[in-house]
C-alpha distance (Angstrom), angle and dihedral (degrees) to the residues before:
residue distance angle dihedral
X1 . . .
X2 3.75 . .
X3 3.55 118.4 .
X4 3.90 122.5 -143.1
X5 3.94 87.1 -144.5
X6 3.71 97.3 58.6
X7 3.64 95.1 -117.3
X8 4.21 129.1 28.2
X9 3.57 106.9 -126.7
X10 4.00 121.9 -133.2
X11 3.74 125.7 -156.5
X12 3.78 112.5 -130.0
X13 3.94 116.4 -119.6
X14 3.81 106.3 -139.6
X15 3.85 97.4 51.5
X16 3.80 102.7 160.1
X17 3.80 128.0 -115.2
X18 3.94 110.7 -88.1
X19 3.50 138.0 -175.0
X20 3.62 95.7 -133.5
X21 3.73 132.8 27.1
X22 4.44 94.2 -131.1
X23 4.38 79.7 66.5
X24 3.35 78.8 71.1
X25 3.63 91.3 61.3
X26 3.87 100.7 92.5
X27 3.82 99.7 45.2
X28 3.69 87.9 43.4
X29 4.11 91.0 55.1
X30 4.06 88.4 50.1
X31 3.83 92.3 50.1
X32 3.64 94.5 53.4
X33 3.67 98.7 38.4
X34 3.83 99.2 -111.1
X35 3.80 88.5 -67.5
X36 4.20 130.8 114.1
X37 3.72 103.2 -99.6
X38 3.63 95.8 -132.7
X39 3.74 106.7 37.3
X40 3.99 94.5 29.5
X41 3.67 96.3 -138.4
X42 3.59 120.0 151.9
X43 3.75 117.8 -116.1
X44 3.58 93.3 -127.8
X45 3.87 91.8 77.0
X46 3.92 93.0 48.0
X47 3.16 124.9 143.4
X48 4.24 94.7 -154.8
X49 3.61 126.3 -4.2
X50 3.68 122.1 -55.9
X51 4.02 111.2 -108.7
X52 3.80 138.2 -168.2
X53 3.72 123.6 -96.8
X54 3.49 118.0 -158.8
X55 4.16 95.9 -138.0
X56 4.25 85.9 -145.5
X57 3.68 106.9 45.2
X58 3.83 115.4 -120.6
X59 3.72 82.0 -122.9
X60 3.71 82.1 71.8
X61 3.60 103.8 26.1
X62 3.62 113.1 26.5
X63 3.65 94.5 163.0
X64 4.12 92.9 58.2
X65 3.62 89.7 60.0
X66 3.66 89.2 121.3
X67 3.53 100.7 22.0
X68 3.83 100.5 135.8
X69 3.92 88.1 -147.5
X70 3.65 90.7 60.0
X71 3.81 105.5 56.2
X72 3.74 126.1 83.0
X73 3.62 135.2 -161.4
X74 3.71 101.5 -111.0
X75 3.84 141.7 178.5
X76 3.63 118.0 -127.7
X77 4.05 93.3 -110.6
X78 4.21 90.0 50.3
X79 3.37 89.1 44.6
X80 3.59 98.6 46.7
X81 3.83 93.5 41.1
X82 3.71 92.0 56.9
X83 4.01 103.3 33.5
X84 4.06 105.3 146.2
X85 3.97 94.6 -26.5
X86 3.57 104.5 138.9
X87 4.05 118.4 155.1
X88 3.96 99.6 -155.6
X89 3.11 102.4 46.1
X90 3.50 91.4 -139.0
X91 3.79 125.5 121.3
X92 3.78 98.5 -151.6
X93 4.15 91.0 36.5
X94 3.94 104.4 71.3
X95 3.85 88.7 172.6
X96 3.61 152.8 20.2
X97 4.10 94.9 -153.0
X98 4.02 85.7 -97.0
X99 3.43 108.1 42.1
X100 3.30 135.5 42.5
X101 4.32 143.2 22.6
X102 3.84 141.9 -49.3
X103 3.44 119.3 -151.9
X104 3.67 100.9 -97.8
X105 4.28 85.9 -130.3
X106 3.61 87.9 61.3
X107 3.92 112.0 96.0
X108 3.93 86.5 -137.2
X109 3.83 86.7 73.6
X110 3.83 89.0 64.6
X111 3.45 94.1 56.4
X112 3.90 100.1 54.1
X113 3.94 90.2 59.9
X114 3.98 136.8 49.3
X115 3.76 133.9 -177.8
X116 3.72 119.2 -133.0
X117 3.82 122.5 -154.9
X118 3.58 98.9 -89.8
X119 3.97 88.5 59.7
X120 3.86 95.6 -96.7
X121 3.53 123.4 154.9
X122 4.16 104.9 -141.7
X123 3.96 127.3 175.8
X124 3.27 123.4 -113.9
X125 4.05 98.7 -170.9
X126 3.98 138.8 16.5
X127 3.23 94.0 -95.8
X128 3.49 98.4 49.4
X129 4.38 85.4 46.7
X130 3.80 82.9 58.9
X131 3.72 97.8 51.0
X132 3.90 87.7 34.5
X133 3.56 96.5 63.8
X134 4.11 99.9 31.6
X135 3.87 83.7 59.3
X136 3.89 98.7 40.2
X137 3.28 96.2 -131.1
X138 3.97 90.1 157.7
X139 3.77 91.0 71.5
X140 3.29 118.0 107.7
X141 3.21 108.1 -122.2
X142 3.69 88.8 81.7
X143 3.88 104.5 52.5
X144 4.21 77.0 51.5
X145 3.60 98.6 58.5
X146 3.54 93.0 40.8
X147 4.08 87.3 57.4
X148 3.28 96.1 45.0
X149 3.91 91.2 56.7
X150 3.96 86.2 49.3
X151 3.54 94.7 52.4
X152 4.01 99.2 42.5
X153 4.49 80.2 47.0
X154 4.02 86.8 55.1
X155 3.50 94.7 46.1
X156 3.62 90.1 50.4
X157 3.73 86.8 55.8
X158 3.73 91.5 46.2
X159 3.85 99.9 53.6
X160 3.82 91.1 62.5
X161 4.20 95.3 50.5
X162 3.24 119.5 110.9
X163 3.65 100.6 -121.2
X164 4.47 113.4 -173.0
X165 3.32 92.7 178.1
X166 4.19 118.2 92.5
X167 3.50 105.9 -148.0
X168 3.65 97.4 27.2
X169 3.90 86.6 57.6
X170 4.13 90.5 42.5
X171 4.46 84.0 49.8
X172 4.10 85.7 52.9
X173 4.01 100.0 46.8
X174 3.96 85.7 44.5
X175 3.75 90.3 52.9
X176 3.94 87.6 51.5
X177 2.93 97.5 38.7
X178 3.96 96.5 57.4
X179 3.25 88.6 39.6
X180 3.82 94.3 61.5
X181 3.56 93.6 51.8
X182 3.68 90.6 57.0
X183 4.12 89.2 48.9
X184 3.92 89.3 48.8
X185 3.98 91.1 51.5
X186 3.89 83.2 44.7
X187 3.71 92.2 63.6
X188 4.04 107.7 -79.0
X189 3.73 135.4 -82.5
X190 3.84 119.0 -4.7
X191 3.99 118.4 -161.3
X192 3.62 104.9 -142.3
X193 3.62 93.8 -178.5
């Protein structure tokens, strides 16, 4: 199954014990490949620091505050889009089949979004309009981040052709080249592996 994200991330099952959920933090950014598990951006475009989002609110759940399996890797905007908004009102009901959230670990999640060739993210399903437009994943700044990533990927690839051809191989190392410069002022060197 194809994943709009890139990559479906998976909660590990022998988190330790902690004292506070945000210890969490580090383990949590591994398991979901430094990227927001709902919008799949990469940290290294972030505006602010990536947080945790407990996927039940402690409103809700105030005894899964540091349940492991109920924290995701989020971006500030996901985060703050979704905060304690949950339609049931039902701890153990997430949805309703049009309103509401998948855990973004759950394969179902992949299947309510896809990314068109521009770097969209679309719906495919009501549910996945609901959660599409509570977590703004229409805005911009997503299909941006996610082109960025492409282009810095097919750069990568470029650098290591073969090229015979003078100017075609001057054309390519001023493409990189540019393009680094605009990934420096971004904030450095992402790892997108």
């Amino acid at each position: 199954m194809k994943d709009f994200r890139n990559r479906i991330p998976a909660r590990r099952n022998d988190a330790p014990e902690v004292k506070t959920y945000q210890e969490y933090k580090p383990l949590l950014r591994e398991d979901f490949h430094e990227r927001c598990g709902y919008c799949g951006d990469h940290e290294f475009f972030r505006d602010t620091f990536y947080e945790i989002d407990h996927f039940v609110p402690k409103k809700l759940a105030p005894e899964r505050e540091k349940d492991y399996s109920n924290l995701v890797y989020s971006c500030r905007t996901c985060n703050n889009s979704k905060r304690a908004k949950w339609p049931t009102k039902i701890a153990d009901q997430p949805n309703n089949g049009k309103e509401g959230w998948i855990d973004p670990c759950n394969n179902e999640y992949s299947e309510q979004f896809e990314r068109l060739s521009d770097g969209s993210v679309k719906s495919k399903t009501l549910l996945g309009y609901w959660m599409w437009r509570e977590l703004s994943l229409g805005n911009p700044i997503h299909r941006l981040k996610w082109s960025l990533e492409q282009l810095r990927i097919e750069l990568r690839k470029a650098s290591s052709l073969e090229i015979s051809d003078i100017e075609e191989g001057k054309q390519v190392q001023e493409l990189f080249s540019s393009y680094m410069k605009l990934e420096e002022q971004l904030r450095g060197f992402p790892n997108f592996y």
